[in-house]
C-alpha positions as semicolon CSV with decimal commas, in nm:
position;residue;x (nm);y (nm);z (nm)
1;X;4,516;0,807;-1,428
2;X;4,325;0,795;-1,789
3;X;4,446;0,428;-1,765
4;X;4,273;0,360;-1,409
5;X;4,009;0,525;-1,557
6;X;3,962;0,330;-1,844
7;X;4,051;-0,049;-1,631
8;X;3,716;0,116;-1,396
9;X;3,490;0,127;-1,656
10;X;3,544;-0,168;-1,804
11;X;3,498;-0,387;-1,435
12;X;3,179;-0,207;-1,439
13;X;3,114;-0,302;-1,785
14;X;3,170;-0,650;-1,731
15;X;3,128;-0,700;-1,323
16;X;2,910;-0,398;-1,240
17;X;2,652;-0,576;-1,138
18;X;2,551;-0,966;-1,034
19;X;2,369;-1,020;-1,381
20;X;2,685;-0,885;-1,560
21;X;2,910;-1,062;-1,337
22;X;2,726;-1,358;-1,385
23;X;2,737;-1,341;-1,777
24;X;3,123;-1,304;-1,858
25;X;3,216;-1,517;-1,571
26;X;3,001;-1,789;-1,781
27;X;3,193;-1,674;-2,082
28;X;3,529;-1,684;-1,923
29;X;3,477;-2,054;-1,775
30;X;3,331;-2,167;-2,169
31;X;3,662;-1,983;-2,325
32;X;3,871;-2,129;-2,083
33;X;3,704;-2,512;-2,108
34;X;3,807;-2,458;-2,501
35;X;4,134;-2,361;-2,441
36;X;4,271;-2,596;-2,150
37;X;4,467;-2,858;-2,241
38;X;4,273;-3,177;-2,244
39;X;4,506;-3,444;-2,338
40;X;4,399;-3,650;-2,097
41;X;4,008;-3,638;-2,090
42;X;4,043;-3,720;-2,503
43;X;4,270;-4,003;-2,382
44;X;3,986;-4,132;-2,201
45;X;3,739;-4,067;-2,429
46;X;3,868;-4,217;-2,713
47;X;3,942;-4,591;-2,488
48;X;3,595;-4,538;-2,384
49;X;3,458;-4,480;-2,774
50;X;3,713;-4,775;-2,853
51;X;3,533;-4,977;-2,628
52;X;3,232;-4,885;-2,740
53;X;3,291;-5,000;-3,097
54;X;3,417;-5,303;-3,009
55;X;3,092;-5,393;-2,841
56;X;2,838;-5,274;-3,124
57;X;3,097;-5,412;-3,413
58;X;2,889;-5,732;-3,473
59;X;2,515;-5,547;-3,514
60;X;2,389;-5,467;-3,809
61;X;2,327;-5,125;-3,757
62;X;2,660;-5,022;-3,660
63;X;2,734;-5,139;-4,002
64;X;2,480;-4,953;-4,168
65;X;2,664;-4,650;-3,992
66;X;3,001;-4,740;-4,098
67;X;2,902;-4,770;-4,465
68;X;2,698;-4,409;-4,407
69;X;3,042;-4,271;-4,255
70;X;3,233;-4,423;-4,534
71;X;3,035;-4,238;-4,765
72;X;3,072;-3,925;-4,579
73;X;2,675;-3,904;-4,444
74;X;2,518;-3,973;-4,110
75;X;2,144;-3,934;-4,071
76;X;2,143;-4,047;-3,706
77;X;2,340;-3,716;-3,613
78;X;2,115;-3,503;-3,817
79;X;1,795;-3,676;-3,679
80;X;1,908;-3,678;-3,289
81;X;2,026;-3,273;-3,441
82;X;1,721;-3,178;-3,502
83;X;1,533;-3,264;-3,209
84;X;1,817;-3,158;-2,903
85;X;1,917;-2,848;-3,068
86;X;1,572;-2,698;-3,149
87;X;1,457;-2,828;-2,755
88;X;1,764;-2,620;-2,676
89;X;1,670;-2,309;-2,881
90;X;1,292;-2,306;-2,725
91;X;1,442;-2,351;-2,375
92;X;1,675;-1,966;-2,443
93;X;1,360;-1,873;-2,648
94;X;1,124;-1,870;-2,296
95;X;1,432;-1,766;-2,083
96;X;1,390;-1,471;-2,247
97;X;1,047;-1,415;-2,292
98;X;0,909;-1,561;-2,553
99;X;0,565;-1,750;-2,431
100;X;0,341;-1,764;-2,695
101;X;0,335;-2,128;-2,851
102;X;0,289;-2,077;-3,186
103;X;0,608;-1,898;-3,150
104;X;0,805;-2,128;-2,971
105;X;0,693;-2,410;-3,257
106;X;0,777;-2,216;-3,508
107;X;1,114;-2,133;-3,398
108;X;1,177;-2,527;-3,291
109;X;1,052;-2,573;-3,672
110;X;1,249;-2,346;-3,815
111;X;1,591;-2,425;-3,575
112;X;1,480;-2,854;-3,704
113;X;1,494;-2,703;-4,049
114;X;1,834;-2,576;-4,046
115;X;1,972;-2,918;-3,894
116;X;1,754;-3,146;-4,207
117;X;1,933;-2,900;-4,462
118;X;2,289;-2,968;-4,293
119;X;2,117;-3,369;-4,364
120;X;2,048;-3,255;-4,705
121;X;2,388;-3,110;-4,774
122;X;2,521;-3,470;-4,728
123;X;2,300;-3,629;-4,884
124;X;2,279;-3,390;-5,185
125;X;2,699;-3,396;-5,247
126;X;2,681;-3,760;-5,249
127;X;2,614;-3,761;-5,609
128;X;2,796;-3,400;-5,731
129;X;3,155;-3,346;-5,862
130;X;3,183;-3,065;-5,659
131;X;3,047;-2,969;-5,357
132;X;2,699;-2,808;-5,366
133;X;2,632;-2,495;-5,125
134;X;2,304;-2,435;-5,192
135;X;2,144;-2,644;-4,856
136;X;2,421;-2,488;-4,655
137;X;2,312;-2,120;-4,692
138;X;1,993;-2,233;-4,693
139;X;2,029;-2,411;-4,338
140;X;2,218;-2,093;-4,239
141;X;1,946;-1,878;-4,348
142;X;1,662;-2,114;-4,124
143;X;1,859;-2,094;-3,815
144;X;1,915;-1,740;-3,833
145;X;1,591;-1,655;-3,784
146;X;1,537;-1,830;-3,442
147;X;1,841;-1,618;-3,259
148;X;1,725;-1,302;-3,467
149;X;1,364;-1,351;-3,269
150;X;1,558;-1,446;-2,939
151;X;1,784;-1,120;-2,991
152;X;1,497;-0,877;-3,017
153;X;1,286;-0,995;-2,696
154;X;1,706;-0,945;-2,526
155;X;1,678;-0,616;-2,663
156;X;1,303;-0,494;-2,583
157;X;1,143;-0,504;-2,277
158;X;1,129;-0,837;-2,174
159;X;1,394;-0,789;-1,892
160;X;1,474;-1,129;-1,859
161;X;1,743;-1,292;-1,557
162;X;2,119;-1,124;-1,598
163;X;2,251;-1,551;-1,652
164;X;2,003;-1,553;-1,987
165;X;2,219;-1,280;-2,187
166;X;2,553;-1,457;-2,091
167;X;2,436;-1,847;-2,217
168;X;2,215;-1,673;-2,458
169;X;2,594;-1,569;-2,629
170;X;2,763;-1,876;-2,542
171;X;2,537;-2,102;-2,708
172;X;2,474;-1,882;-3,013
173;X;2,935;-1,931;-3,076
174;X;2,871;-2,299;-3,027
175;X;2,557;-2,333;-3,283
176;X;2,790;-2,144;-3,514
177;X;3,111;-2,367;-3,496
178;X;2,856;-2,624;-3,585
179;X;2,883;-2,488;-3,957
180;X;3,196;-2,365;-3,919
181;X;3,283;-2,790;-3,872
182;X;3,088;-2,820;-4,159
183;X;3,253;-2,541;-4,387
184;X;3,601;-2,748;-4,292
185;X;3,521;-3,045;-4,409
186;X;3,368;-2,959;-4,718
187;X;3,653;-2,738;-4,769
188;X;3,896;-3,001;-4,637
189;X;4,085;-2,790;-4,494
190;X;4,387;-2,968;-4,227
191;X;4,245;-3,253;-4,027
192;X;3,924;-3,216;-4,162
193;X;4,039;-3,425;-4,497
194;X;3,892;-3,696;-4,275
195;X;3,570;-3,697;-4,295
196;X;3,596;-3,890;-3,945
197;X;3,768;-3,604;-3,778
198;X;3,494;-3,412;-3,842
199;X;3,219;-3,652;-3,681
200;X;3,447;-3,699;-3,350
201;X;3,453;-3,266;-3,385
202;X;3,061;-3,286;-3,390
203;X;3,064;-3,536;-3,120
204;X;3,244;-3,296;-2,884
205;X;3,033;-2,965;-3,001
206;X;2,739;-3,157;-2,878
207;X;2,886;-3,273;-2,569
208;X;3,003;-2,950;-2,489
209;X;2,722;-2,718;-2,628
210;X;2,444;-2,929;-2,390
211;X;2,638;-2,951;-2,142
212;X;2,702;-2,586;-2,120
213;X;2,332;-2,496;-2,144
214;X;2,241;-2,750;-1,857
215;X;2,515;-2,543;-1,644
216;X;2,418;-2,207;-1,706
217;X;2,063;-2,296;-1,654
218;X;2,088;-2,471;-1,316
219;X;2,356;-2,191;-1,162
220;X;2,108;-1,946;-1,315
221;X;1,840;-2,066;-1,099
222;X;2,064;-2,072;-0,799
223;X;2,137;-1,699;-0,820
224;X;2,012;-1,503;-0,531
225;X;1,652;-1,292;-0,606
């Protein structure tokens, strides 16, 4: 009985409700999109990104890139960075209640600050024996602060839709393994000796990370009032 008990309370923890159902099914499906094998989709994707090389190999920029990655640095991801994932954090930022627009610039500033220090962390180890935390923590410390602000409007009064809390979690893991890719290669830890293996690991993130938000946000919107 104490165990019925116990497998009750937690399917009302978790499914009690449309909002809550809503929430960890959205976890679920991300957890379960990280797990599945996916031999064949990174098949694909890398004859595509094959492909793709082959047909920017003779321009000059894609050489300028090559040298960059050679050298372990890419400003193009940090730029492109800096832009999509503060866009993203001021889209969860009004999901849950945050209007004001001095607040929502700030936090884009702050969340564009935290991707130019993950820029300067490249840029700065270029020229050190060993690698140089300081614009990491400082990075860390920047985008904090957005999800802190986010976290307390959750928490207050704000009552925003049930779908915001569940992509409001998902998103915050995903902006996290961001470092954590980071942290492995500066380590070089495994795989992540390659500096490449690393880049194709940021490539998925931000496949996967945008294309998560995009979801939740459109089913959200579908949910019955």
């Amino acid at each position: 009985m104490a165990l019925r008990q116990r497998i009750a309370w937690l399917w009302r923890l978790f499914f009690g409700d449309s909002a809550r159902a809503f929430g960890s099914v959205s976890v679920i499906f991300l957890v379960s999109l990280a797990i599945a094998p996916a031999k064949d989709h990174f098949s694909e994707w890398r004859h595509y990104q094959k492909q793709y090389l082959k047909l920017v190999a003779g321009r000059a920029d894609a050489l300028t890139l090559q040298r960059h990655l050679e050298r372990g640095i890419n400003p193009a991801r940090w730029i492109e960075y800096s832009l999509s994932s503060a866009l993203m954090i001021v889209v969860i930022a009004m999901l849950a209640g945050i209007y004001d627009i001095a607040s929502l610039l700030l936090i884009f500033a702050l969340n564009a600050t935290m991707i130019l220090f993950g820029w300067l962390m490249e840029l700065h180890n270029q020229k050190t024996p060993r690698t140089n935390w300081t614009a990491y923590w400082f990075g860390c410390f920047a985008g904090a602060v957005p999800w802190i602000a986010v976290a307390v409007y959750l928490a207050g009064d704000a009552a925003p839709p049930g779908f915001v809390y569940g992509f409001f979690a998902s998103i915050f893991v995903f902006f996290n393994v961001f470092a954590v890719n980071m942290l492995l290669q500066y380590r070089k830890v495994g795989r992540w000796r390659d500096y490449l293996y690393g880049e194709r690991v940021y490539m998925l993130l931000s496949l996967f990370a945008k294309s998560a938000l995009a979801w939740q946000v459109f089913a959200g919107t579908l949910q019955p009032a």
